[in-house]
C-alpha positions as YAML, in Angstrom:
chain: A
units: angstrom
residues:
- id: 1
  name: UNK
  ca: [0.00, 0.00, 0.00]
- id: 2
  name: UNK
  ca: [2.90, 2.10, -0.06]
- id: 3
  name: UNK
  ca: [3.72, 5.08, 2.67]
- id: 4
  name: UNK
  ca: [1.85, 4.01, 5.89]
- id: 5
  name: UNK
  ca: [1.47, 6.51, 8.40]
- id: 6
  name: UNK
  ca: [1.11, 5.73, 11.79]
- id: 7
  name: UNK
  ca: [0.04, 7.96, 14.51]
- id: 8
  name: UNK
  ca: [0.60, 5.41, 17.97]
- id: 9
  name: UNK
  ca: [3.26, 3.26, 19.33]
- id: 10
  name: UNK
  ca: [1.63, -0.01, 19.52]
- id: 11
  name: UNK
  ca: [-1.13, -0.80, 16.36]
- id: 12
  name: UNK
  ca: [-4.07, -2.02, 18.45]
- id: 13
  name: UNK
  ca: [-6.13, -5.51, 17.72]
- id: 14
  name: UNK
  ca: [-8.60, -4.55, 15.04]
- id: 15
  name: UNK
  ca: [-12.19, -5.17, 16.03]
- id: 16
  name: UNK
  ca: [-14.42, -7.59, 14.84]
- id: 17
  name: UNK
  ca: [-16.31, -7.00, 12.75]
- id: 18
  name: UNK
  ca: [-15.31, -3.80, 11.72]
- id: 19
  name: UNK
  ca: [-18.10, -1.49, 11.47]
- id: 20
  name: UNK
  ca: [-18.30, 0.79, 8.49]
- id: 21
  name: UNK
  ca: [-20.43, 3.94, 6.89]
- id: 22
  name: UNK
  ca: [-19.97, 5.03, 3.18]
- id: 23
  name: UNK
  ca: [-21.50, 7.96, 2.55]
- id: 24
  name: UNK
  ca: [-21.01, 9.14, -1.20]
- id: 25
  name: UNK
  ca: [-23.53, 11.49, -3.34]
- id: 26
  name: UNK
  ca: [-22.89, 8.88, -6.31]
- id: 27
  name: UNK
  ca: [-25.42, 6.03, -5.98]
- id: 28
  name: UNK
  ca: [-23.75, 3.49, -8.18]
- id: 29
  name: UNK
  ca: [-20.28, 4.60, -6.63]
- id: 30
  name: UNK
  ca: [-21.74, 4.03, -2.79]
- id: 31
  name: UNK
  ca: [-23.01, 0.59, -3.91]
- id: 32
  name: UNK
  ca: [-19.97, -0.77, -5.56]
- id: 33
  name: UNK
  ca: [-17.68, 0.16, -2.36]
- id: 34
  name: UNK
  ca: [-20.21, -1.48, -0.05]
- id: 35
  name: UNK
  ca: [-19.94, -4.37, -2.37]
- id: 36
  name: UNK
  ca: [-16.78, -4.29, -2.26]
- id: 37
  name: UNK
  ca: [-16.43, -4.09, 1.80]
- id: 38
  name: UNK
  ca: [-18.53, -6.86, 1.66]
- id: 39
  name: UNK
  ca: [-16.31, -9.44, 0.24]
- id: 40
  name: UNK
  ca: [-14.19, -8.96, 3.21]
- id: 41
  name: UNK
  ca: [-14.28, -11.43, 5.97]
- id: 42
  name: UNK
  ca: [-15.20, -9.24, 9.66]
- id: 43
  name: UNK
  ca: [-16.76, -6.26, 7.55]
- id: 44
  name: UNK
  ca: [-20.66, -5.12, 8.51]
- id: 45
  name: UNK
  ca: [-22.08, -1.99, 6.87]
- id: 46
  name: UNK
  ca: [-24.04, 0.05, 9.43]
- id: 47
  name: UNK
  ca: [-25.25, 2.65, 7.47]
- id: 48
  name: UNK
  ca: [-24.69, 4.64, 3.99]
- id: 49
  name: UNK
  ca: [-25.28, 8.22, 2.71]
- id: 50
  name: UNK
  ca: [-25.55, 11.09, 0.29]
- id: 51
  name: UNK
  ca: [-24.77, 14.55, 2.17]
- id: 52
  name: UNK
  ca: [-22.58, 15.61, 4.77]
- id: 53
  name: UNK
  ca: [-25.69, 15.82, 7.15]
- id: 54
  name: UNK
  ca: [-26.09, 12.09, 6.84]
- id: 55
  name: UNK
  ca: [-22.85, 11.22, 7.68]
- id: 56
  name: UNK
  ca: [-22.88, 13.01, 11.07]
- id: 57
  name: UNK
  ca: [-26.73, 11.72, 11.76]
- id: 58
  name: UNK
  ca: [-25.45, 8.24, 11.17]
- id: 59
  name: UNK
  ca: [-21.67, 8.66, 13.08]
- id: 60
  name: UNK
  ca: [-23.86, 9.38, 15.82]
- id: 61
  name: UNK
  ca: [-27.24, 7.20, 15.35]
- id: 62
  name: UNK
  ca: [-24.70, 4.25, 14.60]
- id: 63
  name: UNK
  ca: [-21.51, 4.98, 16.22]
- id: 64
  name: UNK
  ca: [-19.17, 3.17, 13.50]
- id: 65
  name: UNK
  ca: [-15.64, 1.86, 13.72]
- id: 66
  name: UNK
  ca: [-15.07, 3.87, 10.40]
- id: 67
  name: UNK
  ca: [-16.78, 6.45, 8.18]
- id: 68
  name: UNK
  ca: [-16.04, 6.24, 4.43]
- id: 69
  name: UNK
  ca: [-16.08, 9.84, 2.69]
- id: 70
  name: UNK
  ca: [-16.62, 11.56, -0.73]
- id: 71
  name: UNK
  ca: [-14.34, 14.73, -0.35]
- id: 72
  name: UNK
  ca: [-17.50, 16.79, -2.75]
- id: 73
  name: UNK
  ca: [-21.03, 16.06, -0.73]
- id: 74
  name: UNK
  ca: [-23.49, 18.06, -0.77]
- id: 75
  name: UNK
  ca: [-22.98, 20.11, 2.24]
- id: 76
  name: UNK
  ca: [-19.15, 19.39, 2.17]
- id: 77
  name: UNK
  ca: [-16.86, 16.08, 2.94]
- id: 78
  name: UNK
  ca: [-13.94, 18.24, 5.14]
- id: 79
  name: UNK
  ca: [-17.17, 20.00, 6.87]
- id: 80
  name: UNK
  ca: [-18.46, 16.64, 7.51]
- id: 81
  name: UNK
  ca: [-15.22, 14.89, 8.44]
- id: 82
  name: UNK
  ca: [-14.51, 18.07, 11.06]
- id: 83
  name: UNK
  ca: [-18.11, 18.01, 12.79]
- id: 84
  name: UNK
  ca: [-17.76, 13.86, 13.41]
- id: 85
  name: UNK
  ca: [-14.16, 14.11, 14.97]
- id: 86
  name: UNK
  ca: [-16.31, 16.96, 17.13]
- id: 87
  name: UNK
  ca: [-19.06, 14.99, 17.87]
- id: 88
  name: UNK
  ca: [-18.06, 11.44, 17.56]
- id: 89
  name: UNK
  ca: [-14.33, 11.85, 18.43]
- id: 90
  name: UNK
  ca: [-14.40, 7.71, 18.57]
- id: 91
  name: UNK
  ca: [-15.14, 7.35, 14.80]
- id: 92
  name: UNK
  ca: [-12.69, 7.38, 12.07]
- id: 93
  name: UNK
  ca: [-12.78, 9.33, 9.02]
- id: 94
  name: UNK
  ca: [-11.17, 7.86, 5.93]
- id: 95
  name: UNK
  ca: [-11.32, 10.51, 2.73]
- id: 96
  name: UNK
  ca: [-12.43, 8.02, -0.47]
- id: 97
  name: UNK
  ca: [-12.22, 10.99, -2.98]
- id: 98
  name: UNK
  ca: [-10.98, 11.40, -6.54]
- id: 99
  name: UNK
  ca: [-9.31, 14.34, -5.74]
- id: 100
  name: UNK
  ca: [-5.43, 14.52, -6.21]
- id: 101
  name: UNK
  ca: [-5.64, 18.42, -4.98]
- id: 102
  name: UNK
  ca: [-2.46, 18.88, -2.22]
- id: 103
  name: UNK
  ca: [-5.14, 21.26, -0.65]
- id: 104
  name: UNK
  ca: [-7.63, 19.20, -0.18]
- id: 105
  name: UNK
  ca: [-5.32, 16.49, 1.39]
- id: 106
  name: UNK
  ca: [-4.12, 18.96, 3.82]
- id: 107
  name: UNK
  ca: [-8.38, 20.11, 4.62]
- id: 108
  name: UNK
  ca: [-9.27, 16.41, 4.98]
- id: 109
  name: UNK
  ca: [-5.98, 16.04, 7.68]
- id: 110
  name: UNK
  ca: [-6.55, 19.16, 9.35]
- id: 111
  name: UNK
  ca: [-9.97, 17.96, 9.65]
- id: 112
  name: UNK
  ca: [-9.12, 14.52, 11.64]
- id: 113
  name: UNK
  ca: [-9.28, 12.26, 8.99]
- id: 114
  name: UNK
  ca: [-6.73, 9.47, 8.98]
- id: 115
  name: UNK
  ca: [-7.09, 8.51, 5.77]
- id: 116
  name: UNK
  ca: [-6.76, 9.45, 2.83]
- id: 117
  name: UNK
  ca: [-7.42, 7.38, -0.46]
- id: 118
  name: UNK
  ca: [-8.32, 8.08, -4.35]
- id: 119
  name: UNK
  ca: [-11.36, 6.51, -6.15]
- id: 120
  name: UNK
  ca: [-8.82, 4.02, -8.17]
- id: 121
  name: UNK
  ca: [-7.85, 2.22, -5.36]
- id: 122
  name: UNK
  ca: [-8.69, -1.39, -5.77]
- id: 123
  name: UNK
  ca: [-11.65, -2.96, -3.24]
- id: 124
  name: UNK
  ca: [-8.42, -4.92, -1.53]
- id: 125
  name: UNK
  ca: [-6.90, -1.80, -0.89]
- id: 126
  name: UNK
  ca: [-9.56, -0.04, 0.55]
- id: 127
  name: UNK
  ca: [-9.92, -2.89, 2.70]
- id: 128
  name: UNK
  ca: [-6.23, -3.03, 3.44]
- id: 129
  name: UNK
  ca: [-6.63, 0.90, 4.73]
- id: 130
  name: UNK
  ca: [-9.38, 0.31, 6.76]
- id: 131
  name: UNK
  ca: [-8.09, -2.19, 8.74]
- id: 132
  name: UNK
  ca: [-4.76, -0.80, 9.42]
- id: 133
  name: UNK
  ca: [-6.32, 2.69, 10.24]
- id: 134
  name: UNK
  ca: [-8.69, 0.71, 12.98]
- id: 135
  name: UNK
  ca: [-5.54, -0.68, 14.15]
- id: 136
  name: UNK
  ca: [-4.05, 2.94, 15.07]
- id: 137
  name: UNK
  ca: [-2.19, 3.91, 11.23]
- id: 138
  name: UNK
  ca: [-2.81, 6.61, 9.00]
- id: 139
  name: UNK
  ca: [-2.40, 6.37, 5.43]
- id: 140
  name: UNK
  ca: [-2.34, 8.59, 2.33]
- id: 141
  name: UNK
  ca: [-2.38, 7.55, -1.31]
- id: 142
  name: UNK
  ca: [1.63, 7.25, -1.58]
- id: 143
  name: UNK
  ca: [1.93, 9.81, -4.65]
- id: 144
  name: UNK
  ca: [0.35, 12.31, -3.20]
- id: 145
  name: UNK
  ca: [2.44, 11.71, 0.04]
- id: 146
  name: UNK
  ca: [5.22, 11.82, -1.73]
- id: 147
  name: UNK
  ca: [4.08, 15.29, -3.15]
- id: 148
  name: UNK
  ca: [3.65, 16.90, 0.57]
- id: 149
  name: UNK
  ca: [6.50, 15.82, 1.74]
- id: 150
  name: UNK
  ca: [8.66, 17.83, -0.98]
- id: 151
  name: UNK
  ca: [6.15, 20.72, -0.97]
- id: 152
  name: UNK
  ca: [6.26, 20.85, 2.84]
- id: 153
  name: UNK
  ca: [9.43, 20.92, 2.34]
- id: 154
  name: UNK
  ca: [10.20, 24.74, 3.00]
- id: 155
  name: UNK
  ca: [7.54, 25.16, 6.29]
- id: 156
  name: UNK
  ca: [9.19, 22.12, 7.50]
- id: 157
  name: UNK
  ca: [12.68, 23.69, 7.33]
- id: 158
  name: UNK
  ca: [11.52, 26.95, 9.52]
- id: 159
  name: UNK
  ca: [10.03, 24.60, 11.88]
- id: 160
  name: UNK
  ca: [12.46, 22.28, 12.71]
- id: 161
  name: UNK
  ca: [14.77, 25.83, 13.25]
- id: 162
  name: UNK
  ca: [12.54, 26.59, 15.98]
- id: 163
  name: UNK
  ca: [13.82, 22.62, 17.31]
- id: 164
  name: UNK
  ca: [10.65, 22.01, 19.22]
- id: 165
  name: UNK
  ca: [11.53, 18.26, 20.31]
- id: 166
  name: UNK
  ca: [14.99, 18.96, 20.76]
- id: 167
  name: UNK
  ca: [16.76, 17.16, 17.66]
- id: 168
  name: UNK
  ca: [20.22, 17.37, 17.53]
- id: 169
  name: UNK
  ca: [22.18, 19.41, 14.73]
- id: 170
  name: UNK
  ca: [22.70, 16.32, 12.52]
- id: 171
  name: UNK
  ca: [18.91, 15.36, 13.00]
- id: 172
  name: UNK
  ca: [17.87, 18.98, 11.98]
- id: 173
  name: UNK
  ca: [19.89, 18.37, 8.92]
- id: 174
  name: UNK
  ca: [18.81, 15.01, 8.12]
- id: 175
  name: UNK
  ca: [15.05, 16.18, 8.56]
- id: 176
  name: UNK
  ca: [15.04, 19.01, 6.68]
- id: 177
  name: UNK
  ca: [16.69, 16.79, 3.85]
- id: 178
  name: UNK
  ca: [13.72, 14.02, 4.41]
- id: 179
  name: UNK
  ca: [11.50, 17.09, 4.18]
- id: 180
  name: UNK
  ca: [12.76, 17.40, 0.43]
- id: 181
  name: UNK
  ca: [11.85, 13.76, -0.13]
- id: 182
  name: UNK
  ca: [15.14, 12.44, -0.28]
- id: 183
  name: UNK
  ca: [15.60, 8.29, 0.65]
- id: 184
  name: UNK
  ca: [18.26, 7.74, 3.18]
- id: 185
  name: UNK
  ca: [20.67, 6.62, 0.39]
- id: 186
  name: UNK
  ca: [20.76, 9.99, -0.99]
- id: 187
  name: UNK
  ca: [20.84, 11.48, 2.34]
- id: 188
  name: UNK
  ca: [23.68, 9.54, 2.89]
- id: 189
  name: UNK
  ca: [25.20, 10.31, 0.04]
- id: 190
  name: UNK
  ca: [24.87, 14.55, 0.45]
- id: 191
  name: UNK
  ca: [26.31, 13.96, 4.17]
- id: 192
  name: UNK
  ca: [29.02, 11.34, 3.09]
- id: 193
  name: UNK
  ca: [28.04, 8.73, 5.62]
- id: 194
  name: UNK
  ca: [26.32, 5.72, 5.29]
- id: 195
  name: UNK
  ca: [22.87, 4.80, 5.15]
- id: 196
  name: UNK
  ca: [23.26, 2.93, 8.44]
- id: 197
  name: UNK
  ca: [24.38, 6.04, 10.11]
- id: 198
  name: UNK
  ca: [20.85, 8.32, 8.76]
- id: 199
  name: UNK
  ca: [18.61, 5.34, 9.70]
- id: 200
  name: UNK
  ca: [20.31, 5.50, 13.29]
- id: 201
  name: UNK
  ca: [19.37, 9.33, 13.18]
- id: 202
  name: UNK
  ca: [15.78, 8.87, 11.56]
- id: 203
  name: UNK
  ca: [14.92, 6.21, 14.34]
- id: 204
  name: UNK
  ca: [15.70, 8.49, 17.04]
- id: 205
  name: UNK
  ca: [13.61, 11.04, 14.98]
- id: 206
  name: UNK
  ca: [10.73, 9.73, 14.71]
- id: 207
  name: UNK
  ca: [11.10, 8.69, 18.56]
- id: 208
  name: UNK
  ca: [10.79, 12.19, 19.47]
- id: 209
  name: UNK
  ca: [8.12, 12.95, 17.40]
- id: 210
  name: UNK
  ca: [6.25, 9.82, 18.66]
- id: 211
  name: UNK
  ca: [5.73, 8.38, 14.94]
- id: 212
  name: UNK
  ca: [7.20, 5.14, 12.61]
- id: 213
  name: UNK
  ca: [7.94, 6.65, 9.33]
- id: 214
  name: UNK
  ca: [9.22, 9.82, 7.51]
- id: 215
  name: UNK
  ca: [5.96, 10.35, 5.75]
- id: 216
  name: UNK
  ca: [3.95, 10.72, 8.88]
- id: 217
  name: UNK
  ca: [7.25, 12.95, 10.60]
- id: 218
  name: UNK
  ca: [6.28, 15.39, 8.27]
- id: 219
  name: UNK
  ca: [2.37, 14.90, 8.08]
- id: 220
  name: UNK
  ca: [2.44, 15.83, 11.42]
- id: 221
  name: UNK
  ca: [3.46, 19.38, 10.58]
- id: 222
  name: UNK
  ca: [0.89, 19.75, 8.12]
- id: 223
  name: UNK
  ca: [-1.98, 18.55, 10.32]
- id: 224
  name: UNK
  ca: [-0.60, 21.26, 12.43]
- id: 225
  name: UNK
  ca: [-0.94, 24.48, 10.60]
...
């Protein structure tokens, strides 16, 4: 599935089943993802939408594991995905949107939603994202995480100046180069050391910053904002 992000420690024991909402203004589109969701073994469907209104009536009527959302309902997908995590702070929201837009990836995770995933996934990989997010990960579509990373680049680079969880020099350097999207091969090769060396330095990274991998390091910042 590419970049997972992962916002806790220790991934806790999915429930079972898992209990999911789609809510999508496209009939055909709702039906073939609950179809879809279906095929899976632990999956029940508690309820399905159209608006944004519906998906906070039925967070709260049916108190889901996870909320599947259009990013373009009628009465708005972020507005919706912001007035769940209000009301319903125990449901998940997981953006199923065709949308590519940086802008509204960063909306739908400064909303609360901890996922993030375009239209062309496949049914497995939906699946796949829903179960690690109701295990405690996050997860964006990897190109487009790939494209925040090196767009956030700059912000990132004024706020790890500021060195608000107390990184060393060398982990500065090697974040704001991880920032850029650079591997840890070619991070090792601008600091002419070895990889070894900047995975030492990116696990005691992403220590402080209480996270598992560089795309969530950063994602963190942008939730942030």
């Amino acid at each position: 599935m590419g970049d997972r992000l992962v916002s806790s420690d220790l991934a806790a024991a999915a429930p079972n089943p898992i209990r999911i909402a789609v809510v999508d203004d496209h009939p055909m589109f709702r039906a073939g993802t609950i179809e879809a969701l279906t095929w899976g073994d632990g999956i029940e469907i508690v309820g399905e939408g159209a608006t944004a209104a519906d998906a906070l009536r039925i967070a709260k009527e049916q108190s889901p594991h996870v909320v599947l959302l259009d990013l373009y309902l009628p009465g708005g997908g972020v507005e919706a995905a912001a007035g769940i995590v209000r009301d319903c702070p125990n449901v998940l929201i997981i953006m199923l949107t065709a949308s590519e837009s940086e802008r509204d990836v960063t909306s739908a995770l400064q909303a609360g939603a901890r996922g993030y995933i375009l239209k062309g996934s496949s049914g497995r990989d939906v699946l796949e994202t829903v179960r690690a997010i109701v295990r405690g990960d996050s997860y964006v579509a990897p190109n487009l995480a790939a494209r925040l990373l090196i767009n956030k680049g700059r912000q990132i680079e004024t706020i790890v100046d500021d060195n608000p969880h107390r990184f060393t020099s060398r982990e500065e350097e090697i974040f704001k180069l991880v920032s850029q999207g650079m591997s840890n091969k070619e991070i090792a090769r601008r600091l002419n050391c070895t990889e070894r060396t900047i995975k030492h330095h990116m696990t005691n990274i992403m220590q402080k910053l209480n996270v598992r991998n560089r795309v969530q390091a950063v994602l963190k910042f942008v939730r942030a904002e």
